[in-house]
C-alpha positions in Angstrom: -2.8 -11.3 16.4 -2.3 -11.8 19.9 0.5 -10.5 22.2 2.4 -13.0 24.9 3.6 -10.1 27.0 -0.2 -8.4 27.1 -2.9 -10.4 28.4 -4.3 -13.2 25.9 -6.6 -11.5 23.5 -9.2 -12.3 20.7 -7.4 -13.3 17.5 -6.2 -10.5 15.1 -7.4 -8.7 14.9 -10.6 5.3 -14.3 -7.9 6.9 -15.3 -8.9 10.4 -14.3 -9.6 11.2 -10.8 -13.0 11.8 -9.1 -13.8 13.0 -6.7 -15.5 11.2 -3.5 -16.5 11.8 0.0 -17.7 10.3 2.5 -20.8 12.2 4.6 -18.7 13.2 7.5 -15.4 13.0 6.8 -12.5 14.8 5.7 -12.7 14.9 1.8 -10.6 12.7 -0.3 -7.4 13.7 -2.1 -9.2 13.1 -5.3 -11.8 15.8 -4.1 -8.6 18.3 -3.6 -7.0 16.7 -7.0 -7.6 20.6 -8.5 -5.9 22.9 -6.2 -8.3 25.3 -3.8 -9.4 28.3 -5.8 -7.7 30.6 -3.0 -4.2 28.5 -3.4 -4.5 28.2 -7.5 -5.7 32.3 -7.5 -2.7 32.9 -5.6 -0.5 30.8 -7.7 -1.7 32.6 -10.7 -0.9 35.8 -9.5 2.7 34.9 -8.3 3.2 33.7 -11.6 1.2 36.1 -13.7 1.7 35.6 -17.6 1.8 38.9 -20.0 1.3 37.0 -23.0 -1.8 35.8 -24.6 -5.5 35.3 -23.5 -6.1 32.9 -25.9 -5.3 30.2 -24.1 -6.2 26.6 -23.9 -8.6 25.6 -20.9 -7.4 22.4 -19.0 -7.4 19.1 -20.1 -7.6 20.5 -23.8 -5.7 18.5 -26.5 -6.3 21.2 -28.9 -3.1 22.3 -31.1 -4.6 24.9 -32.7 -3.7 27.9 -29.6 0.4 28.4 -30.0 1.1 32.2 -29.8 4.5 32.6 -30.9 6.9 33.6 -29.9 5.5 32.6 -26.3 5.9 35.5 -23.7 7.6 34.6 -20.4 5.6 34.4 -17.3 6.5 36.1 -14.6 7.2 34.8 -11.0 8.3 35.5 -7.2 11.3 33.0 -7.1 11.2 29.7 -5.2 13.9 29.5 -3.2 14.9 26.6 -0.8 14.9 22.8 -1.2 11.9 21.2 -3.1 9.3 20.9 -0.1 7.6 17.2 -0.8 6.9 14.5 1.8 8.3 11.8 1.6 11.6 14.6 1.0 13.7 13.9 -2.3 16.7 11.5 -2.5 18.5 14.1 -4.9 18.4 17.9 -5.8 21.0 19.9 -7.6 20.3 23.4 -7.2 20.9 25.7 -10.2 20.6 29.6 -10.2 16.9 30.9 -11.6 13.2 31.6 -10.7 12.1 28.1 -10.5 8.5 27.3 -12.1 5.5 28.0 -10.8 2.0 26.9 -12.3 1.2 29.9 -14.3 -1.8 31.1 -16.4 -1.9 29.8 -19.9 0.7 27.0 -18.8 0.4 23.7 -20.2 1.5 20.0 -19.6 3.2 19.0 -23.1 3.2 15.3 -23.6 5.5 14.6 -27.3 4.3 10.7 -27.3 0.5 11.4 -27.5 -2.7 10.7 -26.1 -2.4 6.6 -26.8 1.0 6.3 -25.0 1.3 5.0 -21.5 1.9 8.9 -19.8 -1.3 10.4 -20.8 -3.3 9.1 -17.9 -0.2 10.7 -15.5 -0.2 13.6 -17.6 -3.8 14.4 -17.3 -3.9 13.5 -13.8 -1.4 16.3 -13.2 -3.1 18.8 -15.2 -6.0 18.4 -13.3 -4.2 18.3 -10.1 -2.6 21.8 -10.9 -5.2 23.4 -13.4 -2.9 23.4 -16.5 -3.9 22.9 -20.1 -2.6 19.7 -21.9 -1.9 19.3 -25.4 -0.2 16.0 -27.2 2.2 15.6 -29.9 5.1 17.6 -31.6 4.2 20.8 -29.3 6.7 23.5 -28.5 7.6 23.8 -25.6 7.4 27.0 -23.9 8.1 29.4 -20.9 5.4 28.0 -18.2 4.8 24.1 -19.6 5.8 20.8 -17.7 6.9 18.4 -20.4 6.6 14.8 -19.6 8.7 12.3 -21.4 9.1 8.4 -21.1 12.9 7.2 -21.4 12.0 3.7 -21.3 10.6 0.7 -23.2 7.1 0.8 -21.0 5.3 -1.2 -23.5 2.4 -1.7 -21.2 0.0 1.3 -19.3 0.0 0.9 -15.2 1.5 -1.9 -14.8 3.0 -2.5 -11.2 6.6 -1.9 -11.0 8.6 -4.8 -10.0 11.8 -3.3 -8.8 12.7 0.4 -6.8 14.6 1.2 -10.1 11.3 1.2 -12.0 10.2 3.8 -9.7 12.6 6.4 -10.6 11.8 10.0 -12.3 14.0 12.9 -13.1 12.3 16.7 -12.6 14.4 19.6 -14.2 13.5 23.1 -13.5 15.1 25.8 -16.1 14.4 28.7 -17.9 10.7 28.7 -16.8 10.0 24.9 -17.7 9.6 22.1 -16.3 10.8 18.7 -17.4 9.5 15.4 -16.1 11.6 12.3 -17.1 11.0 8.8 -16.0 11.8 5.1 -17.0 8.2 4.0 -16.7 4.8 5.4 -16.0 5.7 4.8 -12.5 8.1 6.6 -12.3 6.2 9.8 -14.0 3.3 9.8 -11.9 5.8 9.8 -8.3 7.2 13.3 -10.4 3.3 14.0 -11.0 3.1 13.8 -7.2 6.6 15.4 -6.3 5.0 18.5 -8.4 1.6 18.4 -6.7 2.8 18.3 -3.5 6.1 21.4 -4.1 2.8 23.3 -5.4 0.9 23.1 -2.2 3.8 23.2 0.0 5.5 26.2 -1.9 3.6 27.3 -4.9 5.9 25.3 -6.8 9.9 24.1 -7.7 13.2 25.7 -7.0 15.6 26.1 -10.0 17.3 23.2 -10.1 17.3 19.2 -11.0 15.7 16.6 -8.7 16.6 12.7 -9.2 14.5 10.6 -7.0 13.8 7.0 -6.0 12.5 4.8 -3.5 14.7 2.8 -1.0 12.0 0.1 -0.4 10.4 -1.5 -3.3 6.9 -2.1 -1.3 5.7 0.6 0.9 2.2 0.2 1.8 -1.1 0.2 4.5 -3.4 -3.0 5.2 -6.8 -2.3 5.8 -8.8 -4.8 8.1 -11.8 -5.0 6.4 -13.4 -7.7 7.9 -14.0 -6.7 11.7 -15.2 -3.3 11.2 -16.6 -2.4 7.1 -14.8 0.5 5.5 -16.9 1.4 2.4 -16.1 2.0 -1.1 -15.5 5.6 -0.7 -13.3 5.2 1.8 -11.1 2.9 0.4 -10.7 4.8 -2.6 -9.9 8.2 -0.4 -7.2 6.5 1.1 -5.9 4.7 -1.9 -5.4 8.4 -3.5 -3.9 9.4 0.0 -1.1 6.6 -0.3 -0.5 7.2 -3.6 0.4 10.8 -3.3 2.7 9.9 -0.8 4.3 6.9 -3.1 3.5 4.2 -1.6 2.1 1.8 -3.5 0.2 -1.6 -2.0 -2.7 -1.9 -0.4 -3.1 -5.3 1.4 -7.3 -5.9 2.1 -8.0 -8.1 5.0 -12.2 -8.9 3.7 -12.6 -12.4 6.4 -12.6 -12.8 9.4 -14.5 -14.1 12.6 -16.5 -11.1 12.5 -17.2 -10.3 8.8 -17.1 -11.9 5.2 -16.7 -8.5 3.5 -16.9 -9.4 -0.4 -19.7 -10.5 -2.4 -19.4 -14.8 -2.9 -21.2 -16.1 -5.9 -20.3 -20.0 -4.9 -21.1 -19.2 -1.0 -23.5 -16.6 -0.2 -24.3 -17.5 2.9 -21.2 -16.6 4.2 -21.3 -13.3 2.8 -22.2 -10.0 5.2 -24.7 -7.8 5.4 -22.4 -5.0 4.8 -19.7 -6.3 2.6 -18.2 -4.6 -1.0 -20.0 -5.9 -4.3 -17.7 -7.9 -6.8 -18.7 -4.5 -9.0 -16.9 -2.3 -6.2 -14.6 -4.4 -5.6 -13.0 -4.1 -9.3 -13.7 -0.3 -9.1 -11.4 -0.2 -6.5 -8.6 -2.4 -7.9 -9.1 -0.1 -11.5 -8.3 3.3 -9.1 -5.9 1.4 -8.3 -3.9 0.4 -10.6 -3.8 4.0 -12.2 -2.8 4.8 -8.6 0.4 2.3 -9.7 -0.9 0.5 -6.3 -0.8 -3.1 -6.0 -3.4 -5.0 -4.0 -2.7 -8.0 -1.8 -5.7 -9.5 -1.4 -5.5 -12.0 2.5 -8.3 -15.0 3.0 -6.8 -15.9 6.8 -6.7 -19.9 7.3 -6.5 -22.1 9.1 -7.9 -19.4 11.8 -9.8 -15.9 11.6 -12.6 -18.5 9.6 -15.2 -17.6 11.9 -18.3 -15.8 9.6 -17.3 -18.9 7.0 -17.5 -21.6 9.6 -20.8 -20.1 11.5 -22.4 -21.6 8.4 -20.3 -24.8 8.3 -20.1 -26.0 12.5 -19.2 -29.5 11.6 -16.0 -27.7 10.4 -15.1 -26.1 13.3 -12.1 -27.5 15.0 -13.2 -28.8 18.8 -10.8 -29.7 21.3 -10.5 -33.1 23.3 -13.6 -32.3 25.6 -15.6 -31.2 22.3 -15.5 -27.5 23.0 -15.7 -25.3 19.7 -13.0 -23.4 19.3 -13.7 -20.2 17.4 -12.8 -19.3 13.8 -10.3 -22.1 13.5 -11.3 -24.8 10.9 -10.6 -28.6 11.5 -8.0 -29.2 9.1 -7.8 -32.8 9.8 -11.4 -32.5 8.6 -11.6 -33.6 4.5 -14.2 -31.5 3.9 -12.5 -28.5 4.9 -9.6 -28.2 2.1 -12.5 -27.8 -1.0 -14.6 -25.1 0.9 -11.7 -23.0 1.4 -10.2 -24.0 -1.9 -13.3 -22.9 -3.6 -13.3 -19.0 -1.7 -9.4 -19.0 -2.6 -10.5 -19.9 -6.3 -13.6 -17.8 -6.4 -11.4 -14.1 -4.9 -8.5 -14.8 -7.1 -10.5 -15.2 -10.2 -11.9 -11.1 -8.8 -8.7 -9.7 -7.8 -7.3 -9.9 -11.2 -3.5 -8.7 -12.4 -2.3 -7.6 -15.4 -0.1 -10.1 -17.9 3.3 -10.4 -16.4 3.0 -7.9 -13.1 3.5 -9.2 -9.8 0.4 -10.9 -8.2 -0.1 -10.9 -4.8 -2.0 -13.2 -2.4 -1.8 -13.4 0.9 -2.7 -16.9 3.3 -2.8 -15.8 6.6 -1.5 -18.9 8.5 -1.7 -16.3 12.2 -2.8 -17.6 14.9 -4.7 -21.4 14.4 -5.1 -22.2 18.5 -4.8 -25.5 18.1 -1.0 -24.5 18.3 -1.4 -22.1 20.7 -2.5 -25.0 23.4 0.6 -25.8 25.8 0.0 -29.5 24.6 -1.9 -29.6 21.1 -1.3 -33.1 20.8 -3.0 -33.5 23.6 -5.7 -31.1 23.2 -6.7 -32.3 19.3 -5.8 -35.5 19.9 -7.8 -36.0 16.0 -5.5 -33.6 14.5 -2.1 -35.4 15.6 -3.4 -38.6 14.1 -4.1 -36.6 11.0 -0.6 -35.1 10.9 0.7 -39.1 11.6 -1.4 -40.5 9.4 -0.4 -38.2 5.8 3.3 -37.7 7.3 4.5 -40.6 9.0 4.9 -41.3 12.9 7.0 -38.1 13.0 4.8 -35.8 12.1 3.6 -33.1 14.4 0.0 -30.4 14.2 2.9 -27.9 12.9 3.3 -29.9 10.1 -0.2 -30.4 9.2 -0.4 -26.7 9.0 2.2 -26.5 6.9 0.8 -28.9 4.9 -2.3 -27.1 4.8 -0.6 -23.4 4.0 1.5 -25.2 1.3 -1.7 -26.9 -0.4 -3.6 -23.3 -0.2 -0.7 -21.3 -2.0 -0.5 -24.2 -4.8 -4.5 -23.7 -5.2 -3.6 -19.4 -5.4 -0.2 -19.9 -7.7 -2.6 -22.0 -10.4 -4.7 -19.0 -10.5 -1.2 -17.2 -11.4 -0.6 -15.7 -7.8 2.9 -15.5 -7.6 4.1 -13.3 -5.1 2.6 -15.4 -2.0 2.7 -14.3 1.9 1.9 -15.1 5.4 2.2 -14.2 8.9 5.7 -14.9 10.7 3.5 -16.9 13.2 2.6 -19.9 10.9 6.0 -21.0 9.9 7.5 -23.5 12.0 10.6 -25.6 12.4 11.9 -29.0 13.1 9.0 -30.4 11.4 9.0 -32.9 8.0 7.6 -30.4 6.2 9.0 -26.8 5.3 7.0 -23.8 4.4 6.7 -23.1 0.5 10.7 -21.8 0.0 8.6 -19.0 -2.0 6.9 -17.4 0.7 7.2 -14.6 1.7 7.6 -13.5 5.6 5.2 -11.1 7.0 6.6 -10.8 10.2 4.2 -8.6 12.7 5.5 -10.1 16.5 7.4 -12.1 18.1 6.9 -11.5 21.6 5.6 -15.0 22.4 7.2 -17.3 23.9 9.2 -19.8 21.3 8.6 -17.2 18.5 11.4 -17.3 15.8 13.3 -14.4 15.4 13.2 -12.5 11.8 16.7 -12.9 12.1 16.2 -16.7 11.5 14.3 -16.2 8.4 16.7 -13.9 7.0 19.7 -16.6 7.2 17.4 -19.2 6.3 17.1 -17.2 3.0 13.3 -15.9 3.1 12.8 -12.6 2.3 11.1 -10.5 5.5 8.3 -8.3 5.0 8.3 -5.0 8.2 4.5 -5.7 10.0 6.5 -4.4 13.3 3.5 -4.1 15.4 5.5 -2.3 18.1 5.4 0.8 15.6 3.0 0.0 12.7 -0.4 -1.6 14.0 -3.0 0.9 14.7 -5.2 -1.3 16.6 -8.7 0.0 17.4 -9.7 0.0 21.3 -6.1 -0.3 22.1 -6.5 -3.8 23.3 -3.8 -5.7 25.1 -1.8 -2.9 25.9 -1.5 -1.8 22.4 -1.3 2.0 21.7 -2.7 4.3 18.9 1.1 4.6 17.2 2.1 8.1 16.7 4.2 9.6 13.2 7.0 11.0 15.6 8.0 7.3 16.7 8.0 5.6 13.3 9.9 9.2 12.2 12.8 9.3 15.5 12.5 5.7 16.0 11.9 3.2 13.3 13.5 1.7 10.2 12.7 -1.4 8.0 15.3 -3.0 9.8 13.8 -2.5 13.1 10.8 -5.4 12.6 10.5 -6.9 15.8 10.8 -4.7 19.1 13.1 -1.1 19.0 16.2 -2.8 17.2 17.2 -3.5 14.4 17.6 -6.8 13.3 20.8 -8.9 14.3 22.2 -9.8 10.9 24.6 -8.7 8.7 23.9 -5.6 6.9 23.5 -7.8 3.6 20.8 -9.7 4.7 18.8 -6.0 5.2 19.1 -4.8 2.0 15.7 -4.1 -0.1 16.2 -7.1 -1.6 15.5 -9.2 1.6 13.4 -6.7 3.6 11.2 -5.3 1.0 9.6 -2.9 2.4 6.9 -2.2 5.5 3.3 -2.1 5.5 1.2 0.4 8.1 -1.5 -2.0 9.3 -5.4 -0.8 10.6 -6.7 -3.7 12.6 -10.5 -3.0 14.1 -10.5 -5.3 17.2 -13.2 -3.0 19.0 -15.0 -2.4 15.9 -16.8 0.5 17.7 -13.6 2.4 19.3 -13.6 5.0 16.5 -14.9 6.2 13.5 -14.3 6.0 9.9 -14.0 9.6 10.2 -11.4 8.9 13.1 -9.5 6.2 11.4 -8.8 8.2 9.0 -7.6 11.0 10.6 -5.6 8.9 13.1 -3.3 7.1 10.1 -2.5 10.0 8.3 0.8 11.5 10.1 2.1 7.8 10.6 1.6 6.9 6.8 3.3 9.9 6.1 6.3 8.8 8.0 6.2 5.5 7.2 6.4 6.9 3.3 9.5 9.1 4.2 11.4 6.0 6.6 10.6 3.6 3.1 12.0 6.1 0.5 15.2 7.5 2.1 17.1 4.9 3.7 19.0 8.1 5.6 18.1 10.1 9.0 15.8 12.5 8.1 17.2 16.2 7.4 13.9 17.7 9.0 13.1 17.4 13.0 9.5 16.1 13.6 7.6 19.3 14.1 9.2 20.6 11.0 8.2 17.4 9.2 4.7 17.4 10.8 4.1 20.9 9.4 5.2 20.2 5.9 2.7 17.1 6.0 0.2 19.2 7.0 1.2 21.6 4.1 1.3 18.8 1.5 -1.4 17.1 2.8 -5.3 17.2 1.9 
């Protein structure tokens, strides 16, 4: 996505865990999902239990080891405020030891191993070494008892409001309890417990109440310029999730790369691209992650590995030049091709029954609008725009036209939570944008771009791309800069989404329920700039601020370096 106060630049850019690495890299959370030996030995000896050896070895749903009466395990207190990133909304502090993961501890789940918090619960006990047993247990001195309060009829489903997300954590006489809503909710405590572990060797006395501000906090992954393989993916899916945030938006086309496999186009397809088989692998970790995917197929621009195969699609300009990667929509041989993709990835980026489903259009950056006369420059697409809306009707309109005709083709495959970039919307026209899209807004630094602010009176809700603070753009192309945690920490809210303030609207219109939430976006203009290794390494403080800016609407009690340091703590 280009930039009007840089110079002109190429167009925009199983239940359990497992682990995976990639040769090279740092190794996934999944690979740290068991604490390190040193860390858990320490833990064990803090916490060093007097009663039984017969104890159950983790993961075991055995009944049969209950020593009675339990002896108490034995502890260094934790003292302080729980230590988790991002921090919690709530604690209540309460005189005791706390609770520390302790030998011969186990995570008690009442409901069984059929209900919905089994996969959470066995996650956890991996995570922290603990046994697990299901059923009408006792609970005693040492176990973490995890309990549903709600009607969560169905098993990882996406959550569709912040309430959903909510979890209570109570640490008293030695136990731990782990309340939640829904499933969601318990696996954010699952992580709130991982990360006090790491940070502290466990949880201060005490009762925590937590909740996210922002109902969608998540990363995009550009997919398309520079291939980021399976294992990769699925490192960083586990890294988000242990931070809480919970979409993953996958950018697979573009001019450079068609990144999935295509059964009704294979031509199009790259060399290096994720199998349809990897591709559902990745949206099954996924979904026990409680992450949502937002799958994007950019039109009517960023087409350029499609149209390399199709050049009597490509949009020319009056003097027959070929523009790049943008599609002639005037063309009626274009619609069905892209139709077909749309209806081919939707039918592999599948949702359960009654969860939000996302899809995103794109819409950035067609240069037949970016001409300071399109009319005059595709002379063939202003007669289009004439012909199907009347003498009145403008190129903006015929990309409406064409964005609204692409969502109907997604919402019949039962996409209903449909996006696009802030830059193909437009105004004045005879047509309107679907009223149901949603707002990605990323820039508006060019001249005549709307303001979020209009979108927010007009009633659309506003999605936080600010690229000013959230696009880590590889190369650092057109003055673009590698941004840092400490500025989305000091600086940035979801409020702020275009330049350094926040937007000029009443308070109202700013809520979660209009600005949703923020994604962190990885764009790979200069493919070749860094690493995977590097990538990786680069996005990890500012998704760890960008997790604490989306969950706490309210300044952060911690300065940077002592935020940095607990990241680092908590991190993998």
């Amino acid at each position: 996505m280009s930039n009007p106060m840089r110079p002109p630049r190429a167009p925009r850019p199983s239940a359990s865990p497992r682990p995976l690495t990639t040769p090279g890299t740092r190794p996934s959370p999944a690979a740290r999902a068991a604490l390190p030996a040193a860390a858990l030995a320490g833990a064990l000896l803090l916490a060093g239990c007097s009663g039984s050896a017969d104890t159950e070895p983790p993961g075991s749903t055995s009944a049969k080891m209950n020593p009675s009466p339990a002896a108490t395990p034995s502890w260094a207190p934790v003292t302080g405020k729980p230590q988790v990133v991002p921090a919690v909304r709530e604690f209540h502090q309460a005189d005791g030891r706390g609770w520390r993961p302790s030998k011969g501890a186990r995570v008690v789940v009442p409901a069984g191993e059929k209900s919905n918090v089994a996969d959470e619960a066995q996650r956890m006990a991996n995570d922290l070494g603990l046994g697990l047993v299901y059923g009408d247990q006792e609970v005693r001195p040492g176990d973490v008892e995890v309990k549903l309060t709600g009607d969560n009829s169905d098993n990882n489903v996406p959550v569709k409001s912040a309430a959903d997300e909510a979890y209570t954590l109570t640490a008293a006489g030695a136990k731990l309890t782990l309340t939640a809503p829904t499933d969601a909710g318990i696996f954010y405590g699952t992580r709130t417990v991982k990360q006090a572990v790491r940070a502290a060797g466990g949880l201060p006395e005490g009762a925590i109440q937590d909740r996210p501000d922002r109902p969608q906090r998540g990363m995009s992954l550009d997919n398309a310029r520079k291939p980021f393989s399976q294992n990769w993916i699925e490192a960083r899916l586990r890294e988000i999730a242990d931070l809480k945030l919970n979409q993953f938006q996958l950018h697979f086309s573009d001019d450079q790369g068609f990144r999935i496999q295509s059964d009704t186009h294979p031509e199009i397809v790259s060399p290096d691209h994720l199998s349809k088989a990897q591709v559902r692998q990745i949206i099954a970790l996924a979904r026990t992650l409680h992450i949502s995917v937002v799958p994007e197929l950019d039109s009517p621009g960023h087409l350029g590995a499609v149209l390399d195969h199709y050049p009597d699609l490509q949009l020319r300009n009056a003097r027959g030049r070929v523009i790049s990667g943008a599609i002639d929509i005037s063309n009626p041989k274009s619609a069905p091709l892209i139709d077909s993709l749309l209806k081919e990835m939707a039918e592999l980026f599948t949702n359960p029954k009654g969860a939000p489903a996302y899809w995103h259009l794109g819409g950035d950056e067609y240069q037949a609008l970016m001409a300071s006369s399109p009319a005059t420059s595709y002379p063939q697409l202003a007669r289009a725009a004439q012909k199907k809306y009347g003498s009145r009707g403008t190129i903006e309109d015929l990309t409406t036209g064409w964005l609204n005709d692409r969502q109907k083709t997604v919402e019949a495959k039962g996409k209903n939570r449909v996006e696009a970039w802030n830059d193909g919307f437009f105004t004045g026209g005879v047509v309107s944008a679907d009223k149901n899209r949603m707002v990605d807004y990323w820039t508006g630094k060019e001249a005549g771009k709307r303001d979020p602010a209009d979108f927010l009176r007009e009633g659309r809700d506003v999605m936080n791309f600010n690229d000013e603070y959230l696009y880590y753009v590889l190369g650092e192309p057109n003055q673009f800069v590698y941004p840092t945690g400490q500025r989305i920490y000091e600086s940035w809210t979801p409020r702020v989404i275009r330049g350094t303030r926040p937007v000029a609207v009443p308070a109202g219109m700013t809520g979660p329920d209009r600005i949703p939430g923020a994604r962190f976006a990885i764009w790979c203009d200069r493919a070749q700039a860094q690493t995977v290794q590097q990538v990786a390494a680069g996005i990890r403080l500012p998704l760890a601020a960008l997790a604490q800016k989306t969950w706490d609407p309210r300044t952060p009690a911690l300065s940077w370096s002592d935020f940095k340091a607990l990241a680092n703590r908590t991190g993998q």
